[in-house]
C-alpha positions in Angstrom: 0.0 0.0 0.0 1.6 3.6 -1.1 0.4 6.8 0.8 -0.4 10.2 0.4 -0.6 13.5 2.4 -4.1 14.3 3.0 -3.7 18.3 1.7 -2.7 20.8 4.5 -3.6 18.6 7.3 -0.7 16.6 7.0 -2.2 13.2 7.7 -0.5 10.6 6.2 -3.2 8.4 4.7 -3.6 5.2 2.5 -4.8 5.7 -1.2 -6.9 3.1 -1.3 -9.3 3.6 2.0 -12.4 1.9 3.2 -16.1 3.4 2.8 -18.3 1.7 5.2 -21.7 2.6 3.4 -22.7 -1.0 2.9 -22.1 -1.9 6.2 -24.8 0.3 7.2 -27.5 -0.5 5.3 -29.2 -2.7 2.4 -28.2 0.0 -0.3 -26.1 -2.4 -1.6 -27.3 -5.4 -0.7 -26.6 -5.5 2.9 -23.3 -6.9 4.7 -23.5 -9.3 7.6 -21.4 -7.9 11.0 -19.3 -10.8 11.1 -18.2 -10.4 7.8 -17.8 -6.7 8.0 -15.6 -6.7 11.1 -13.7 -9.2 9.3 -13.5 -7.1 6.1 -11.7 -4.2 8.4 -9.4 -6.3 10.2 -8.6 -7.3 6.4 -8.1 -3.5 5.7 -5.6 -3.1 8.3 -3.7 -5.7 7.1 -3.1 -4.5 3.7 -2.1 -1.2 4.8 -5.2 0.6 5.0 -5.3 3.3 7.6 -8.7 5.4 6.6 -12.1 4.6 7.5 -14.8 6.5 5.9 -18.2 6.2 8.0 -21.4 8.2 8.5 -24.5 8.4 11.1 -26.6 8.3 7.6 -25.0 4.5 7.0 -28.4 3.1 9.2 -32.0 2.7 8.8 -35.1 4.3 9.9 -34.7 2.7 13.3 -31.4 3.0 14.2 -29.0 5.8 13.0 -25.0 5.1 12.3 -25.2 1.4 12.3 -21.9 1.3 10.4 -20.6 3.5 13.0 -21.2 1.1 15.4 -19.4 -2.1 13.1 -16.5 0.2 12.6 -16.3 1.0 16.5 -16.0 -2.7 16.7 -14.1 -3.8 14.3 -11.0 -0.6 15.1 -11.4 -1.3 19.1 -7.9 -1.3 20.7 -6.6 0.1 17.4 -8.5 3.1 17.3 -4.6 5.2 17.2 -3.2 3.1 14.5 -5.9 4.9 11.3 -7.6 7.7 10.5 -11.8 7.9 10.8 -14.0 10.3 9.1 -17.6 10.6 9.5 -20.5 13.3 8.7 -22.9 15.3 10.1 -26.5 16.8 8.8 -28.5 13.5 8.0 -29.7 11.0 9.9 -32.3 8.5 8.4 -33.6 7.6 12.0 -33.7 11.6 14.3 -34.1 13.5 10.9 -35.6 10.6 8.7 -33.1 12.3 5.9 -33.9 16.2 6.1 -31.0 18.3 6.8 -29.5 19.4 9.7 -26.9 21.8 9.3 -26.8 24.3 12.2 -24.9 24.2 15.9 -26.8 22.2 18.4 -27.0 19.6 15.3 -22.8 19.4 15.0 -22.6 19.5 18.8 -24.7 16.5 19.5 -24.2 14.5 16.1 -20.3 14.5 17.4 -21.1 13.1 20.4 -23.5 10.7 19.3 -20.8 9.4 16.6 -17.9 9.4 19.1 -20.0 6.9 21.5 -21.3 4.9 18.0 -17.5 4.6 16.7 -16.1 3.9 20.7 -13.5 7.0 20.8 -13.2 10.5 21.7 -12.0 12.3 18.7 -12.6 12.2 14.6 -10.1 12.7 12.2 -11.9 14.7 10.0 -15.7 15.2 10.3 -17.6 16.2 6.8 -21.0 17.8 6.0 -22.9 15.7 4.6 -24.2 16.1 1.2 -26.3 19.7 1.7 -28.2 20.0 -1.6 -28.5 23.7 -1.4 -26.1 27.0 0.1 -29.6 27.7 2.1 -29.7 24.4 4.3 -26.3 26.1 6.4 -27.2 27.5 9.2 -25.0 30.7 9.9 -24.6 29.3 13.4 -23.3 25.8 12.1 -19.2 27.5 12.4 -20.2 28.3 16.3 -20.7 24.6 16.4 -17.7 23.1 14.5 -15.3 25.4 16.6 -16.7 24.2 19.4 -16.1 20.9 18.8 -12.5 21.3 17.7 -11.4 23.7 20.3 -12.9 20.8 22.4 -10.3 18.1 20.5 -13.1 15.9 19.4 -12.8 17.1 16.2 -9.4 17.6 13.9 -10.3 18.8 11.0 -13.7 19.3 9.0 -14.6 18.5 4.9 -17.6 19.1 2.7 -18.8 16.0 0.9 -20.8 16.9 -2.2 -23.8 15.4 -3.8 -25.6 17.2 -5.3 -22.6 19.0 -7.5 -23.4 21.9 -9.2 -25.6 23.6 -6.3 -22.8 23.5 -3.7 -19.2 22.9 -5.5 -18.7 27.2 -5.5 -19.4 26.7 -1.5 -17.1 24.1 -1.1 -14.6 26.0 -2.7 -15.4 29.0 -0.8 -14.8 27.1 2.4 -11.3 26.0 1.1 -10.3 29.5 0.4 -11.6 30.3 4.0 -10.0 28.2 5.3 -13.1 26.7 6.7 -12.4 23.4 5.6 -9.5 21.0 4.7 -10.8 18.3 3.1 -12.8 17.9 -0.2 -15.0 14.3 -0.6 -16.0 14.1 -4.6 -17.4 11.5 -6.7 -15.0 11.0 -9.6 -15.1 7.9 -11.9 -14.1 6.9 -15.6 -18.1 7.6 -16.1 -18.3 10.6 -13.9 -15.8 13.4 -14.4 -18.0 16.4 -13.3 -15.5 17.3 -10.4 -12.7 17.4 -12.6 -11.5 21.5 -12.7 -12.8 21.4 -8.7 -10.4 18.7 -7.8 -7.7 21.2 -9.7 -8.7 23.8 -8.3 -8.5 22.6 -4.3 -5.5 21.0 -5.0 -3.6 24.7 -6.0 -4.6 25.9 -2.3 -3.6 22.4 0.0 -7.4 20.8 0.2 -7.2 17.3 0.2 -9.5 15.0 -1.5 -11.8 12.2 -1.1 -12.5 10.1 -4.2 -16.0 7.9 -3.5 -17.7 6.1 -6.1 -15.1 4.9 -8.2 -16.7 2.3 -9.5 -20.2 3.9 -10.6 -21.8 1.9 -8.1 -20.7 -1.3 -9.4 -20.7 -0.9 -12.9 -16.9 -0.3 -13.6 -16.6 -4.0 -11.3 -17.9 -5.3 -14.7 -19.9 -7.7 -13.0 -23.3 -5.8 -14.4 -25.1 -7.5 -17.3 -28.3 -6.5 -19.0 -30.0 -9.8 -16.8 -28.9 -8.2 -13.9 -31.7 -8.2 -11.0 -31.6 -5.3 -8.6 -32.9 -5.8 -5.5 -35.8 -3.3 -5.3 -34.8 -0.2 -3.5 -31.1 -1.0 -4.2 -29.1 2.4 -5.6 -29.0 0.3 -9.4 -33.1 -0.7 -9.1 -33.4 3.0 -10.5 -31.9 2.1 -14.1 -34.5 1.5 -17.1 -33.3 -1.4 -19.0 -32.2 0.8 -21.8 -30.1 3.2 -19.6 -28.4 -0.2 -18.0 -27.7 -1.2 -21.7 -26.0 1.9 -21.7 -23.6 2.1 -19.2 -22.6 -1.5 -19.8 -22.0 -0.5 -23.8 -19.9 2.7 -21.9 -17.6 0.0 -19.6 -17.2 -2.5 -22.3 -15.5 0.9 -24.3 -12.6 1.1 -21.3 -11.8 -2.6 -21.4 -8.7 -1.5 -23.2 -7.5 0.0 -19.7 -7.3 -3.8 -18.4 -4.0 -4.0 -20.4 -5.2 -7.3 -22.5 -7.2 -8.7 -18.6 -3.9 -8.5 -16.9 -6.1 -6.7 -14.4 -9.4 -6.2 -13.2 -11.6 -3.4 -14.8 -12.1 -2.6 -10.8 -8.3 -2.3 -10.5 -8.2 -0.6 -14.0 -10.7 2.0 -12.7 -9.6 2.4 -9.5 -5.9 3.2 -10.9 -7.1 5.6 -13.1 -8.8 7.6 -10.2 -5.8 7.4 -8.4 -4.2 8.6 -11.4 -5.8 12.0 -11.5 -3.8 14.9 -10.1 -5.0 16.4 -6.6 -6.7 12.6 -5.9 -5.6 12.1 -2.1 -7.5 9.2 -1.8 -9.8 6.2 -3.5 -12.6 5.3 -1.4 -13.2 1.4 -1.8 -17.1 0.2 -0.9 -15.9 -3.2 -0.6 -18.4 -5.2 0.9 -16.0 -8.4 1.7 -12.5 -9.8 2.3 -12.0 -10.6 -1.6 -13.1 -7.2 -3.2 -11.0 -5.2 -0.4 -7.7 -7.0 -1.7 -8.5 -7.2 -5.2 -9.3 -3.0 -4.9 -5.6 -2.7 -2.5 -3.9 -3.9 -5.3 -4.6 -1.2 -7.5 -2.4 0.6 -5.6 0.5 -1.0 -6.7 -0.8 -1.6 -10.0 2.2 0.9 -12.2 0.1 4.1 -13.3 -1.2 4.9 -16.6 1.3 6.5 -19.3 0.0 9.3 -21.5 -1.2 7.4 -24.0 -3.3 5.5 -22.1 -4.8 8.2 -20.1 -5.3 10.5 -23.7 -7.3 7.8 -25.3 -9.0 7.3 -21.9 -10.2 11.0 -22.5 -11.4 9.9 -26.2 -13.4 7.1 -25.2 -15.1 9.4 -22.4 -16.1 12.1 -24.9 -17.2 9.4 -27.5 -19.2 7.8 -25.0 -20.9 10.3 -23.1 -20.3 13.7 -24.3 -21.5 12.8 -27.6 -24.5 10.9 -25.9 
């Protein structure tokens, strides 16, 4: 496993790192404990030292359940990685409406610090605020209150909805507000592209989460593919699935004639991309953590590969 400084906070993190989404939830299909426990134990093994988390990984009855399998699984290790986790939604106290104001920050922290067993977070993000107009002016009362009070470090935006809120995020960064940047970036999602450039010209690190467009770089995805309904693919008509297969079948070439995976092909792509601190892995078990660790030692794309990556891209969705 290689590693990278995490922008100006000088954390010394894994490039490959561990999102804990499915641990949380049936979004992906659902993860037994056991197996999850088992699947960061395997994560520290291969040199992984970040743990992304969230009190929105849950259900409508409980809130942070993979809080609470990440507590277990990094108990008595707790000072040997790095854990970030989020604030603003909550599928059980908020039933997903945001929460982005002081008393919110104060007592999501506290909640999250008892959830993951410890008394500090590496680097606590908002989570996903769709709109400027969900921030409560009061919210920065609340996140210096909970770093002057050492339970937090240092604090990140994590975008969804992109072209609302990527001028705040940067606004942050050049405030100083934040450190941290979390983006999705992928061979079929470049939209954070000149963002990522941009953070990385002022020391903001960043996050890099769904690498593998939800499963459909792992190349697994066929047009017989069943989706379990409610699952984050179940929303795909069964001409837009034929589509995004006919666009990963196009980047096949990145495989270098199968001599690795097209997760590991994607993965080292993202990795790849200038100002890319980190590559969030969602896997779900022993066998897709290694197989996505190993991209990191996979050698890097030359030019040429990475140009006619940019071909294929605009051929296959600009032009679409």
């Amino acid at each position: 496993m290689n590693y990278r400084t995490l922008g100006r906070t000088n954390l010394e993190i894994s490039e490959i790192s561990l999102g804990t989404w499915a641990f949380g939830n049936n979004v992906y299909g659902g993860v037994d404990e056991k197996e999850a426990i088992d699947t960061i134990h395997t994560a520290m093994d291969l040199g992984i030292n970040l743990f992304d988390t969230a009190p929105q990984y849950g259900t409508a009855q409980q809130d942070g359940i993979a809080e609470i399998v990440l507590g277990k699984g990094l108990k008595g290790i707790r000072d040997k990685v790095c854990i970030s986790t989020k604030f603003g939604r909550n599928p059980c106290i908020s039933k997903g409406a945001s929460q982005f104001y002081k008393s919110r920050v104060v007592n999501s922290v506290e909640e999250s610090l008892k959830r993951l067993q410890t008394d500090y977070i590496d680097v606590l993000f908002f989570h996903s605020p769709f709109f400027p107009s969900e921030i409560h002016d009061d919210v920065w009362e609340g996140i210096d209150q909970v770093k002057e009070q050492g339970k937090v470090r240092f604090v990140g935006h994590s975008i969804s909805n992109f072209a609302e809120t990527k001028d705040m995020a940067l606004h942050w960064a050049l405030e100083k507000k934040i450190d941290v940047v979390q983006v999705v970036l992928s061979l079929m999602n470049r939209e954070a592209e000149a963002l990522i450039q941009q953070l990385q010209a002022i020391g903001v690190g960043v996050f890099a989460r769904e690498c593998l467009a939800n499963g459909f770089l792992s190349g697994t995805i066929k047009e017989t593919t069943k989706f379990a309904p409610g699952s984050l693919n179940s929303r795909y008509s069964k001409e837009e699935l034929r589509k995004r297969i006919d666009q990963v079948e196009a980047f096949k070439f990145l495989t270098r004639d199968n001599k690795i995976s097209m997760p590991q092909a994607a993965l080292r792509w993202t990795l790849d991309q200038n100002g890319v601190s980190t590559v969030l892995s969602g896997a779900k078990n022993k066998r897709e953590l290694q197989e996505a660790a190993a991209s990191s030692e996979i050698e890097p794309f030359d030019s040429i590969n990475l140009n006619k990556a940019k071909e294929v891209l605009r051929e296959n969705f600009e032009a679409a």
